[in-house]
PQR file with spaces between the fields and no chain letter, atoms N, CA, C, O and H, PARSE charges and radii, in Angstrom:
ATOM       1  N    UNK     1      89.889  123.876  107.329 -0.4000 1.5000
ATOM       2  CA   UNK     1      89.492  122.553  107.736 -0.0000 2.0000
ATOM       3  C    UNK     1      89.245  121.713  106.489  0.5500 1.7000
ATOM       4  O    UNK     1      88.646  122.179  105.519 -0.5500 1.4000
ATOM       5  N    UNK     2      89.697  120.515  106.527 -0.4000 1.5000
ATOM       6  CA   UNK     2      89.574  120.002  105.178 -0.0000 2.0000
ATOM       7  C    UNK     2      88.663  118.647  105.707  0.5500 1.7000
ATOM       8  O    UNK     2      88.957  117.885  106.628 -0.5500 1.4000
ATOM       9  H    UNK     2      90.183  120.136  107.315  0.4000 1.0000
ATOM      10  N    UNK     3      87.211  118.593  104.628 -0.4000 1.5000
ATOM      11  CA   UNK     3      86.441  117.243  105.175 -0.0000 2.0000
ATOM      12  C    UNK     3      86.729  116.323  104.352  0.5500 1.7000
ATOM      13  O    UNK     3      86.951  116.462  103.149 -0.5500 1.4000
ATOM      14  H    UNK     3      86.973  119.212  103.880  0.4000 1.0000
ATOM      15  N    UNK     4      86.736  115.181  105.083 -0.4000 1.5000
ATOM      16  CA   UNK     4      87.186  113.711  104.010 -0.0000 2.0000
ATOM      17  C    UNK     4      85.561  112.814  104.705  0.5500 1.7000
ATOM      18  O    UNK     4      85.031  112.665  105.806 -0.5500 1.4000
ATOM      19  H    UNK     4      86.555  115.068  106.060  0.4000 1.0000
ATOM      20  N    UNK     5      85.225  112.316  102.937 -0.4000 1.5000
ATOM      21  CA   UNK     5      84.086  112.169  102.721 -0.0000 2.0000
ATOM      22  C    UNK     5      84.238  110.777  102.173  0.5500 1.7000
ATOM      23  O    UNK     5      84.622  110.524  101.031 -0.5500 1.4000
ATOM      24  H    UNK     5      85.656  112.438  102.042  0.4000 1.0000
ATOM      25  N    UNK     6      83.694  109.348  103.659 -0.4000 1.5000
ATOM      26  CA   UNK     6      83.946  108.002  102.550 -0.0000 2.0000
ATOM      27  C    UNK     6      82.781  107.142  102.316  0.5500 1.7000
ATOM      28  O    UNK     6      82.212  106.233  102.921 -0.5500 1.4000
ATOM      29  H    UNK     6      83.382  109.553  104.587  0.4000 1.0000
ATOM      30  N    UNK     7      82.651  107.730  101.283 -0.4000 1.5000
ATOM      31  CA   UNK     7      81.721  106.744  100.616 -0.0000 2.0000
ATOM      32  C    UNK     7      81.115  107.837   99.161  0.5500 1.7000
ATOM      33  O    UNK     7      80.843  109.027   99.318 -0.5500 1.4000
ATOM      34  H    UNK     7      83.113  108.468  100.791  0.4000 1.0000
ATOM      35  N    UNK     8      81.039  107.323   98.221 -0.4000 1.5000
ATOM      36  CA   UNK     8      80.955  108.117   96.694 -0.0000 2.0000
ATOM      37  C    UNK     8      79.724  107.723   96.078  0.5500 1.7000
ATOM      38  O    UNK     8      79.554  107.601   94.865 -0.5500 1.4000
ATOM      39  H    UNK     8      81.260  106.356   98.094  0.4000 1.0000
ATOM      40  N    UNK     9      78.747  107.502   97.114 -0.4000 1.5000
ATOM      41  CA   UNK     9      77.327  107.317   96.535 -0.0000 2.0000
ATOM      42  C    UNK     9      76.766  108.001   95.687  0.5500 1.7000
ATOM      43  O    UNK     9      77.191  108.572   94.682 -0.5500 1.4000
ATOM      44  H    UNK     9      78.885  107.601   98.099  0.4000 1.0000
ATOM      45  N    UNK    10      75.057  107.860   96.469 -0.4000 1.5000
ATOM      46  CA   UNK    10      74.085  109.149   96.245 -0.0000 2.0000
ATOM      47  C    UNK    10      74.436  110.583   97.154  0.5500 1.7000
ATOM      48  O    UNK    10      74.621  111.768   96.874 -0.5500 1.4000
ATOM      49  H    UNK    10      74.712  107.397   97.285  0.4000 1.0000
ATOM      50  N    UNK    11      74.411  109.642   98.570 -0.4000 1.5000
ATOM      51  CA   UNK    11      74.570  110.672   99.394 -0.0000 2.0000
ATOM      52  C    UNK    11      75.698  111.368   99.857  0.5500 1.7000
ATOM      53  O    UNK    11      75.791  112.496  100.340 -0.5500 1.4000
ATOM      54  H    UNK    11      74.261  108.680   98.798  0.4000 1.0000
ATOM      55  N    UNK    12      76.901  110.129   99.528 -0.4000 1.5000
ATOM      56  CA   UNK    12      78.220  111.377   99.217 -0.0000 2.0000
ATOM      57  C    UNK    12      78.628  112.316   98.123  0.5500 1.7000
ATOM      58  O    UNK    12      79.410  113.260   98.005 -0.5500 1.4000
ATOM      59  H    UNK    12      76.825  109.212   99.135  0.4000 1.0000
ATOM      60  N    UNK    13      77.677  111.593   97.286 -0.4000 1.5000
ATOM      61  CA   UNK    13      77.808  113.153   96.039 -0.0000 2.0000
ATOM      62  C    UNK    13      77.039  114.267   96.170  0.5500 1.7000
ATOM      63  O    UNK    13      77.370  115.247   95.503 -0.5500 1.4000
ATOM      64  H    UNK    13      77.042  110.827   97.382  0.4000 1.0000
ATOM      65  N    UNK    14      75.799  114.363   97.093 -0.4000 1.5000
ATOM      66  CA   UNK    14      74.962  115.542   97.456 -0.0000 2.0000
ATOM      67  C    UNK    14      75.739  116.112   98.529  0.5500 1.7000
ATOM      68  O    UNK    14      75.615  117.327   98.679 -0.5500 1.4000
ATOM      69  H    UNK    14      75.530  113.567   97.636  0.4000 1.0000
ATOM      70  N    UNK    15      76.761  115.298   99.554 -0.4000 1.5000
ATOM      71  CA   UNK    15      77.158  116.196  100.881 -0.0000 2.0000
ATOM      72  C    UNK    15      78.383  116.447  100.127  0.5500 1.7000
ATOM      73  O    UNK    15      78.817  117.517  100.554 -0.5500 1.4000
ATOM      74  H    UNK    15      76.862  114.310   99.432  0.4000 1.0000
ATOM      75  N    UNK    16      79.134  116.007   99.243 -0.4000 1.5000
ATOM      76  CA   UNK    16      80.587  116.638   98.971 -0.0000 2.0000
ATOM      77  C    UNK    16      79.834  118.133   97.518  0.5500 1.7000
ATOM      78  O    UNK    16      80.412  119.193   97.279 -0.5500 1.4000
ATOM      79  H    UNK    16      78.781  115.138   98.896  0.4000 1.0000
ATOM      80  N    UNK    17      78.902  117.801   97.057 -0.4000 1.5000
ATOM      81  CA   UNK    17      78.590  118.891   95.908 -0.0000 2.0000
ATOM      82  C    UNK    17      78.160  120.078   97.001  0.5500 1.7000
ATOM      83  O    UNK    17      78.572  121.219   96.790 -0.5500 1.4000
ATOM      84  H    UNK    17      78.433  116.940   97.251  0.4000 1.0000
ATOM      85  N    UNK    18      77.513  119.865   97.914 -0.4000 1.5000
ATOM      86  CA   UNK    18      76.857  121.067   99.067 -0.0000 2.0000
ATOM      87  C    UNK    18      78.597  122.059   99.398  0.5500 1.7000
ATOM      88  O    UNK    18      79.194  122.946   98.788 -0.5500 1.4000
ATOM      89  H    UNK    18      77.179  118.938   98.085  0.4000 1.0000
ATOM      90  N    UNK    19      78.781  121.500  100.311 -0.4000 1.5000
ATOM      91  CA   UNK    19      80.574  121.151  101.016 -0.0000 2.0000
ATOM      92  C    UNK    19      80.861  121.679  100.059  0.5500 1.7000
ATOM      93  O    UNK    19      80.789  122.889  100.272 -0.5500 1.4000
ATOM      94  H    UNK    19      78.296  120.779  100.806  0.4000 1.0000
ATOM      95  N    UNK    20      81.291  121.394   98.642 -0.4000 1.5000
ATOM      96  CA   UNK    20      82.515  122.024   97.615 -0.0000 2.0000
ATOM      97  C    UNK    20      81.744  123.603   96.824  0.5500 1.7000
ATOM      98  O    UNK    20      82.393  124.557   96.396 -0.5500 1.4000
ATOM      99  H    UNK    20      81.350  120.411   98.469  0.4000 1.0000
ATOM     100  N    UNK    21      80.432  123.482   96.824 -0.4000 1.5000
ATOM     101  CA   UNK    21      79.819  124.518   96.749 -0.0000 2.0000
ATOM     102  C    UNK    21      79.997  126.084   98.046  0.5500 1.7000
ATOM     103  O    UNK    21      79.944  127.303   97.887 -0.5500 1.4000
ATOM     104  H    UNK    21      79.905  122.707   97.172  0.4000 1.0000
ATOM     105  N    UNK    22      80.132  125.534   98.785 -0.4000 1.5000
ATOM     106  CA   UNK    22      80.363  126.392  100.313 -0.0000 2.0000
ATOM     107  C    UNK    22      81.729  127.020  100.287  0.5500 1.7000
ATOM     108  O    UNK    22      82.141  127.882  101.063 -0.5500 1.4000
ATOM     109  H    UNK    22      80.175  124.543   98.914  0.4000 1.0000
ATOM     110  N    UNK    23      82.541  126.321   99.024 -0.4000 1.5000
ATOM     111  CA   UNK    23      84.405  126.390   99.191 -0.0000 2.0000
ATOM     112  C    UNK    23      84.991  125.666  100.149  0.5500 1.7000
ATOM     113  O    UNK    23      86.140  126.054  100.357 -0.5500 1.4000
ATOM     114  H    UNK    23      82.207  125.620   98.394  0.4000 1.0000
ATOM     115  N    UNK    24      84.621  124.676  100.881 -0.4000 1.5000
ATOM     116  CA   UNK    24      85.549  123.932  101.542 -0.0000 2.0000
ATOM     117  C    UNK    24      86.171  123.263  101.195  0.5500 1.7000
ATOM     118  O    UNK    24      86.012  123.026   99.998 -0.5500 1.4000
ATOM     119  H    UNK    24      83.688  124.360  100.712  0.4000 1.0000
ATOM     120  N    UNK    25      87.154  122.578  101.816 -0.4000 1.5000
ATOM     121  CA   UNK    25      88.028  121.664  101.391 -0.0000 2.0000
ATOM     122  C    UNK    25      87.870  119.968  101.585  0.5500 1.7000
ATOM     123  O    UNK    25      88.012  119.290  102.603 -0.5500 1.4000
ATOM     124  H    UNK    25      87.283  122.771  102.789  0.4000 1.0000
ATOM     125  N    UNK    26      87.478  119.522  100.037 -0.4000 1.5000
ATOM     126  CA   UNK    26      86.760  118.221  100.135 -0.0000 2.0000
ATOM     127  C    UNK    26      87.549  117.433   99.910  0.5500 1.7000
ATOM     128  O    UNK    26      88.105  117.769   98.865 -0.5500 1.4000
ATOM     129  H    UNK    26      87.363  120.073   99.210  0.4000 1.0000
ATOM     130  N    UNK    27      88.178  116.038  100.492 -0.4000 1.5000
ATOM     131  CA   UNK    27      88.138  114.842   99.959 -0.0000 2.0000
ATOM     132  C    UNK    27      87.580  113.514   99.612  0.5500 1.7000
ATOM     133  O    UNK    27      87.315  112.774  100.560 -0.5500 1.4000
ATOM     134  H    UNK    27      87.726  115.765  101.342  0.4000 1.0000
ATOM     135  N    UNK    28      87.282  112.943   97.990 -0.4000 1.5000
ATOM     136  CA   UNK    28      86.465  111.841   98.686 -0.0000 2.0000
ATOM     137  C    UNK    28      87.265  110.401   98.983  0.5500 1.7000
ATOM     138  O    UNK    28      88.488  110.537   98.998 -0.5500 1.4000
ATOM     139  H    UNK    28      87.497  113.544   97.220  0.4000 1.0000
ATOM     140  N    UNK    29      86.914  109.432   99.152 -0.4000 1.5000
ATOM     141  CA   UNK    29      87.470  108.020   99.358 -0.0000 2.0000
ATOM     142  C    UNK    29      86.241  107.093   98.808  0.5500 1.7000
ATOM     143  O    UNK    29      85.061  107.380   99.010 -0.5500 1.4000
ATOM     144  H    UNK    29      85.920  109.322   99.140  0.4000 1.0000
ATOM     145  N    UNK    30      86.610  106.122   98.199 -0.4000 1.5000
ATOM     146  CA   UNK    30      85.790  105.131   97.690 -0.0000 2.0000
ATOM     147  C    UNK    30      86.268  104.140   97.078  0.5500 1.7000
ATOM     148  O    UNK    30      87.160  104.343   96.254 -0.5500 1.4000
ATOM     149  H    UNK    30      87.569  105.888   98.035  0.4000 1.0000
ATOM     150  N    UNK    31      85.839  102.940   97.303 -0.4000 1.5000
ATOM     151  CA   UNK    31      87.119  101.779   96.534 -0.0000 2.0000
ATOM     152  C    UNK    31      86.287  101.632   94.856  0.5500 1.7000
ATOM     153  O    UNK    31      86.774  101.209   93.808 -0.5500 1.4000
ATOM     154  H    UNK    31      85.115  102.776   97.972  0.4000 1.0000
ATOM     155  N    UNK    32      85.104  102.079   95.089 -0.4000 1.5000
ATOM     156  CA   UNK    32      84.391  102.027   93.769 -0.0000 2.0000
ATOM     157  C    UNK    32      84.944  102.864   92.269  0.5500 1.7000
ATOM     158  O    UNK    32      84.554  104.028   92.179 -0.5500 1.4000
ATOM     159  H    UNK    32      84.709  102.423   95.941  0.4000 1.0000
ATOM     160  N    UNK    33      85.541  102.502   91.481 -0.4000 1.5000
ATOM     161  CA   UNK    33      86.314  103.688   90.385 -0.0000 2.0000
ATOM     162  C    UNK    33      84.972  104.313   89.630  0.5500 1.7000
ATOM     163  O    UNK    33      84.917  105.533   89.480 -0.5500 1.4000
ATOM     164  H    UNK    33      85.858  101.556   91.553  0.4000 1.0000
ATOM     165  N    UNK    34      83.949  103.512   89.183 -0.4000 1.5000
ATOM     166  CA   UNK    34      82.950  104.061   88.612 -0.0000 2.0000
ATOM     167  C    UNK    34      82.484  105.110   89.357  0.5500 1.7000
ATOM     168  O    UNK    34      82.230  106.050   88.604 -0.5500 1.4000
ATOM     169  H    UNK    34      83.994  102.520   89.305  0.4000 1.0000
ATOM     170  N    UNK    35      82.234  105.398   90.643 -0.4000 1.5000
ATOM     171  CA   UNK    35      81.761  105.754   91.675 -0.0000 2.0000
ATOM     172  C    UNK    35      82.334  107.586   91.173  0.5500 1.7000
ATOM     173  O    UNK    35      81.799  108.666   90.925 -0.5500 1.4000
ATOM     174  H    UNK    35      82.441  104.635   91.255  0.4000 1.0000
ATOM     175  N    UNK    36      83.902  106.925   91.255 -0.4000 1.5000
ATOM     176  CA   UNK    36      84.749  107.896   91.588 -0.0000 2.0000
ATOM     177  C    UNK    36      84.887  109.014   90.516  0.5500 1.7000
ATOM     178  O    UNK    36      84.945  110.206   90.820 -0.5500 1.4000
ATOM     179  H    UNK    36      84.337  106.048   91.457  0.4000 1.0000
ATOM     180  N    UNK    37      84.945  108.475   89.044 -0.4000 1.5000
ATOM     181  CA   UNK    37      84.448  108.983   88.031 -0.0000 2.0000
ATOM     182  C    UNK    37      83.702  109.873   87.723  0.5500 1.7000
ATOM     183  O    UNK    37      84.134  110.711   86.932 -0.5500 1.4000
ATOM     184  H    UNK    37      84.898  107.507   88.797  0.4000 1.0000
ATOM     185  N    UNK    38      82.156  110.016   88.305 -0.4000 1.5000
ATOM     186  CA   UNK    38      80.650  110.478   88.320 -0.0000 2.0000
ATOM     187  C    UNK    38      81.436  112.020   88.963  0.5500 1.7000
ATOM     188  O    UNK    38      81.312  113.100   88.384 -0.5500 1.4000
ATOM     189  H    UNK    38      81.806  109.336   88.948  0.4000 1.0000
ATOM     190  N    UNK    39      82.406  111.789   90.523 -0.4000 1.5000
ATOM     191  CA   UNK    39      82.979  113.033   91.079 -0.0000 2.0000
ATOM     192  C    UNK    39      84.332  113.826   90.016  0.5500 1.7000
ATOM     193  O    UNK    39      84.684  114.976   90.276 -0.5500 1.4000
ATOM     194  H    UNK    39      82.507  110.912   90.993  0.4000 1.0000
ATOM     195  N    UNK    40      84.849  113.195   89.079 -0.4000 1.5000
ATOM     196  CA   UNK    40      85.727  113.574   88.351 -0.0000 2.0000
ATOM     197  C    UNK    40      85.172  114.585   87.115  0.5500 1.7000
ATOM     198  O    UNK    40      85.722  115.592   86.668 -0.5500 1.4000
ATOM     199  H    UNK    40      84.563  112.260   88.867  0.4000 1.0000
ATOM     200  N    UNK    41      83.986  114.012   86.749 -0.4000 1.5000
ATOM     201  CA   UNK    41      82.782  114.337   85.813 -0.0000 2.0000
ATOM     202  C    UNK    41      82.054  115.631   85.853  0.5500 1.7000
ATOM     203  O    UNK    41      81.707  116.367   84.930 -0.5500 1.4000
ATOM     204  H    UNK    41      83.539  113.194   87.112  0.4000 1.0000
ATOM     205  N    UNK    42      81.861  115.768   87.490 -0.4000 1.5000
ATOM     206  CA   UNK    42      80.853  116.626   87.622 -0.0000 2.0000
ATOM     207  C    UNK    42      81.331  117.803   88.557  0.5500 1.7000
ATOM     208  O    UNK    42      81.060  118.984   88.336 -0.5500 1.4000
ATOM     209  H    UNK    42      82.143  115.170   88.240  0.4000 1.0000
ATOM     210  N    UNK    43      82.199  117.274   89.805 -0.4000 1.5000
ATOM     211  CA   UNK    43      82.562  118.025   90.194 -0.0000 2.0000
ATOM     212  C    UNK    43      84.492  118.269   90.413  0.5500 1.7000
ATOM     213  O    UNK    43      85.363  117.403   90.334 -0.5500 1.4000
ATOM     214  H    UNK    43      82.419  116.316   89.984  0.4000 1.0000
ATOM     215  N    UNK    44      84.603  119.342   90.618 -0.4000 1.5000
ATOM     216  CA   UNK    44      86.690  119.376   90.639 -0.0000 2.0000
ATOM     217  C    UNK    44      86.532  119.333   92.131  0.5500 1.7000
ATOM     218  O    UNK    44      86.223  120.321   92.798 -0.5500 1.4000
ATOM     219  H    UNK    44      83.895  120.046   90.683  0.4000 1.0000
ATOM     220  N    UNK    45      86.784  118.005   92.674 -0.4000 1.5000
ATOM     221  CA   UNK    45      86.751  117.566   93.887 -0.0000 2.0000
ATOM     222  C    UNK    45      88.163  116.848   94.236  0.5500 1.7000
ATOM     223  O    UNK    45      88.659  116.830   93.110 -0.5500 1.4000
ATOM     224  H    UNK    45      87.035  117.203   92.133  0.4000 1.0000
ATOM     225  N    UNK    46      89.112  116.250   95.081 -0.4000 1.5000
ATOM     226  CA   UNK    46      90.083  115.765   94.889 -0.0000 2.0000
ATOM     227  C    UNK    46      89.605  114.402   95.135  0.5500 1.7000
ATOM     228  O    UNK    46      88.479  114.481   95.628 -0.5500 1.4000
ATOM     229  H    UNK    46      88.709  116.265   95.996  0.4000 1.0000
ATOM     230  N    UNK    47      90.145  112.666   94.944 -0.4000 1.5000
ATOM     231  CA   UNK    47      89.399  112.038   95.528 -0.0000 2.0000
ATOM     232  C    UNK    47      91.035  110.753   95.804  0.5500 1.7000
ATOM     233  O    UNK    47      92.261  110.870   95.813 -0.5500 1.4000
ATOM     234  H    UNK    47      91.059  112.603   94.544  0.4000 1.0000
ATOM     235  N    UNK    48      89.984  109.600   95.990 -0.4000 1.5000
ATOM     236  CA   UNK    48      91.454  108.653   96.375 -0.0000 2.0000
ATOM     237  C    UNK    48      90.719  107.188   96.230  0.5500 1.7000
ATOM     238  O    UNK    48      89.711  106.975   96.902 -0.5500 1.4000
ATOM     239  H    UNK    48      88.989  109.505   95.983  0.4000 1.0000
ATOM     240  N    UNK    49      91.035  106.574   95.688 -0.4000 1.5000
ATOM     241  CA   UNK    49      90.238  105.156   95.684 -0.0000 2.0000
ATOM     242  C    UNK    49      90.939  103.985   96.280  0.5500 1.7000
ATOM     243  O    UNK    49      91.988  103.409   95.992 -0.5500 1.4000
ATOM     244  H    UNK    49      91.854  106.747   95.141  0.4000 1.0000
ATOM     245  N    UNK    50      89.869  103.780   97.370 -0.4000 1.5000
ATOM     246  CA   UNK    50      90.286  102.658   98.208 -0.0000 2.0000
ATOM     247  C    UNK    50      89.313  102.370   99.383  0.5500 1.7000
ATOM     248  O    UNK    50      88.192  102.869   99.291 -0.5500 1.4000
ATOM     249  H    UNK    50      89.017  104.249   97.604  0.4000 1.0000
ATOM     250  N    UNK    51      89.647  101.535  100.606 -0.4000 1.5000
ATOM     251  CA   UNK    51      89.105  101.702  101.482 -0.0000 2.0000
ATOM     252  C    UNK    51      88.859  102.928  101.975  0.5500 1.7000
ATOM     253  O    UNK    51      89.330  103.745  101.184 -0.5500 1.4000
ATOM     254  H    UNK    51      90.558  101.129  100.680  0.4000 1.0000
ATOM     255  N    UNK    52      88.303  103.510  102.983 -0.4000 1.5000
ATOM     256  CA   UNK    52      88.085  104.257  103.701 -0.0000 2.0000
ATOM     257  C    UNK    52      88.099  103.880  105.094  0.5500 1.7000
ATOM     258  O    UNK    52      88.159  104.723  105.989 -0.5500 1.4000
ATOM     259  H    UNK    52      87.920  102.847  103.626  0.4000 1.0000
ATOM     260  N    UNK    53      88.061  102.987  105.244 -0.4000 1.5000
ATOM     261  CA   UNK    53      88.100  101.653  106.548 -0.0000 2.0000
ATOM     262  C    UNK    53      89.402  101.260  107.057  0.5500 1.7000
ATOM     263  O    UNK    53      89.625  100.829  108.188 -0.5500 1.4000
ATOM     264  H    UNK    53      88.012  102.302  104.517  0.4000 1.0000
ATOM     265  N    UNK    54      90.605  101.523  105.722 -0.4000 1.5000
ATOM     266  CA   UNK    54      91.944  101.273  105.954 -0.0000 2.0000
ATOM     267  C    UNK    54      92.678  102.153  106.467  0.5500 1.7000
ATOM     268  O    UNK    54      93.085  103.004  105.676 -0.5500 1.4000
ATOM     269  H    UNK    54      90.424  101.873  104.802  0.4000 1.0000
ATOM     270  N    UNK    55      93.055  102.264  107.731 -0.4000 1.5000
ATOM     271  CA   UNK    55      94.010  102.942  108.151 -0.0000 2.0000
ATOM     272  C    UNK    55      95.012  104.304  107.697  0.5500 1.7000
ATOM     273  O    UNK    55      95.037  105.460  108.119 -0.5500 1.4000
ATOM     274  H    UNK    55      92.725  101.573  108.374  0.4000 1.0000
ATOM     275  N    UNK    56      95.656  103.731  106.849 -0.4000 1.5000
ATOM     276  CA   UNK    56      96.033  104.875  105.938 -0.0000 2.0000
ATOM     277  C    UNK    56      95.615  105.462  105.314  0.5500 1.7000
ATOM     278  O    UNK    56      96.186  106.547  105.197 -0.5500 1.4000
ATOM     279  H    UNK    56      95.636  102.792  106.507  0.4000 1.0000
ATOM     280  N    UNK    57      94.553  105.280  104.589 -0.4000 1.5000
ATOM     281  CA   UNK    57      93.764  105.799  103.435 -0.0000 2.0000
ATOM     282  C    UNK    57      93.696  107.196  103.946  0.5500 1.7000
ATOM     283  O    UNK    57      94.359  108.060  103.372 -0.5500 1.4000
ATOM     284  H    UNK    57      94.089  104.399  104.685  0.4000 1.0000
ATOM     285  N    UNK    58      92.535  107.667  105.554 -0.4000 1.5000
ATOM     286  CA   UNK    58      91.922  108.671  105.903 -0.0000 2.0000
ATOM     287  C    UNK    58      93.300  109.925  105.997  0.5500 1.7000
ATOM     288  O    UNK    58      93.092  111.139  106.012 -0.5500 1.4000
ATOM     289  H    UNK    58      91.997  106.965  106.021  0.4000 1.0000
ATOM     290  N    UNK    59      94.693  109.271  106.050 -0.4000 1.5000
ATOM     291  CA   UNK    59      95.622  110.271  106.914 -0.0000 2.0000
ATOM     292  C    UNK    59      96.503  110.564  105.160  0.5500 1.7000
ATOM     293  O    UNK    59      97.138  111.541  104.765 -0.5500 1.4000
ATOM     294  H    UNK    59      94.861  108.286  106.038  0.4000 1.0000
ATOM     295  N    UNK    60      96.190  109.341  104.517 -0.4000 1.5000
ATOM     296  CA   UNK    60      96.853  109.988  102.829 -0.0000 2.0000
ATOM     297  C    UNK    60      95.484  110.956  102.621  0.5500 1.7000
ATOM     298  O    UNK    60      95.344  111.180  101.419 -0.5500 1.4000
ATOM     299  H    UNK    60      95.674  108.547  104.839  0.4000 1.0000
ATOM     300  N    UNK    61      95.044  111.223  102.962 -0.4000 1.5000
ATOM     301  CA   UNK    61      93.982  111.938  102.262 -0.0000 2.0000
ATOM     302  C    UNK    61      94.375  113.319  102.653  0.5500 1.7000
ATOM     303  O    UNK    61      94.580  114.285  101.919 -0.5500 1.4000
ATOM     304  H    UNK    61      95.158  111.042  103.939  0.4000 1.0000
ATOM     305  N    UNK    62      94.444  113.226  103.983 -0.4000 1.5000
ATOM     306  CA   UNK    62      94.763  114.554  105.135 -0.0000 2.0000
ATOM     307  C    UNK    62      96.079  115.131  104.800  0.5500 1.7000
ATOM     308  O    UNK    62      96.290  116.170  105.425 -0.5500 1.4000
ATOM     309  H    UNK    62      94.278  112.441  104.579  0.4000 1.0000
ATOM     310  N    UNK    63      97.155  114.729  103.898 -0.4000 1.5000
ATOM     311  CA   UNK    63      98.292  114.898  103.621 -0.0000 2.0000
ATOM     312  C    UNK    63      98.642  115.730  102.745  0.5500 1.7000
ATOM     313  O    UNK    63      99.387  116.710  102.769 -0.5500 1.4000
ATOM     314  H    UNK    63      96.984  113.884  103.390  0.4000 1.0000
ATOM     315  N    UNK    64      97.870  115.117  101.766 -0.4000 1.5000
ATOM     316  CA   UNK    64      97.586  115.663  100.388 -0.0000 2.0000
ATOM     317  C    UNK    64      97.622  116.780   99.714  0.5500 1.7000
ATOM     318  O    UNK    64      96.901  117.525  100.379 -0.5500 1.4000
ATOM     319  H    UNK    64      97.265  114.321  101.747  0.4000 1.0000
ATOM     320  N    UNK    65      98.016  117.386   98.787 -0.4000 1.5000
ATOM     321  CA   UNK    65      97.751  118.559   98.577 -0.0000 2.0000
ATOM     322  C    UNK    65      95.743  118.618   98.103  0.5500 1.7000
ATOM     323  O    UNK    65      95.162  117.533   98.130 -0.5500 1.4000
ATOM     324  H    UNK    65      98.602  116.781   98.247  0.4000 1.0000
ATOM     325  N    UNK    66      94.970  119.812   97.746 -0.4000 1.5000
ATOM     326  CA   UNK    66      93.811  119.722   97.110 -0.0000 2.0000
ATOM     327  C    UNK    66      93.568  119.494   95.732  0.5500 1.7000
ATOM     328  O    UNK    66      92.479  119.603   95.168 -0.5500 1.4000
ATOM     329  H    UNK    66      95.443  120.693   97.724  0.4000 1.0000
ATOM     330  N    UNK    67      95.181  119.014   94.979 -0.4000 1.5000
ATOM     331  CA   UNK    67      94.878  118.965   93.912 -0.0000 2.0000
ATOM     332  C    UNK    67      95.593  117.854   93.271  0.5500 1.7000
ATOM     333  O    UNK    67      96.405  117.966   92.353 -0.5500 1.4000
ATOM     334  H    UNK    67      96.066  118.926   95.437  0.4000 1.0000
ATOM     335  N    UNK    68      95.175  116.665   93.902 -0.4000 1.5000
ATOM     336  CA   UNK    68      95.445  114.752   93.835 -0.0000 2.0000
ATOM     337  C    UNK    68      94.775  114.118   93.441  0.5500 1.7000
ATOM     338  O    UNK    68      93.691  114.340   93.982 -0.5500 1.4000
ATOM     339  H    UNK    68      94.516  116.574   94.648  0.4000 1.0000
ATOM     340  N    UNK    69      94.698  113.289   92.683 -0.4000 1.5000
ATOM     341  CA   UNK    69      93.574  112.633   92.328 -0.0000 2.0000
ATOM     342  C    UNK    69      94.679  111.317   92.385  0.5500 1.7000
ATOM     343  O    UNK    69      95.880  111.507   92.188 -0.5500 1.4000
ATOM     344  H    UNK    69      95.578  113.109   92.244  0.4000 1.0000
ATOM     345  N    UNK    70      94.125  109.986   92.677 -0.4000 1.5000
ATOM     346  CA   UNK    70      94.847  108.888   93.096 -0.0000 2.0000
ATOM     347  C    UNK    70      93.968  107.595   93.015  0.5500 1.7000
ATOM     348  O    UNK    70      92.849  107.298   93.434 -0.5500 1.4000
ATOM     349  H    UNK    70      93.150  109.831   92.838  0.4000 1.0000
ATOM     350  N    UNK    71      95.038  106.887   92.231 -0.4000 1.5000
ATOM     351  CA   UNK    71      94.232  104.802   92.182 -0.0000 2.0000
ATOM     352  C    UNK    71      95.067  104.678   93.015  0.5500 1.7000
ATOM     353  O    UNK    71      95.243  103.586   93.555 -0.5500 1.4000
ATOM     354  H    UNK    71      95.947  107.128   91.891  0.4000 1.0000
């Protein structure tokens, strides 16, 4: 099962660090790049920057291999 995670906060970096700690399969989404960075930094997470709100975004995510990273 692969979770897609949108928003690259506080609290999406504590539920995707929990989640990627467990071994699941994480994606995040965030139109924020700084945001996105902090997850590039800290954790080997895959992520995608953009809406999360946009239509396509959630199903490019779902597509993906786990090892994408994408502007």
């Amino acid at each position: 099962m692969k979770v897609i995670i949108v928003g690259a906060g506080e609290v999406g970096f504590h539920i995707v660090h929990r989640l990627a700690s467990e071994s699941k399969e994480v994606v995040v989404i965030d139109r924020n790049p700084e945001a996105l960075k902090r997850f590039s930094e800290l954790l080997d997470v895959p992520w995608l920057e953009g809406s999360g709100a946009h239509p396509k975004m959630p199903e490019e995510a779902e597509i993906r291999g786990p090892e994408f990273r994408r502007k």
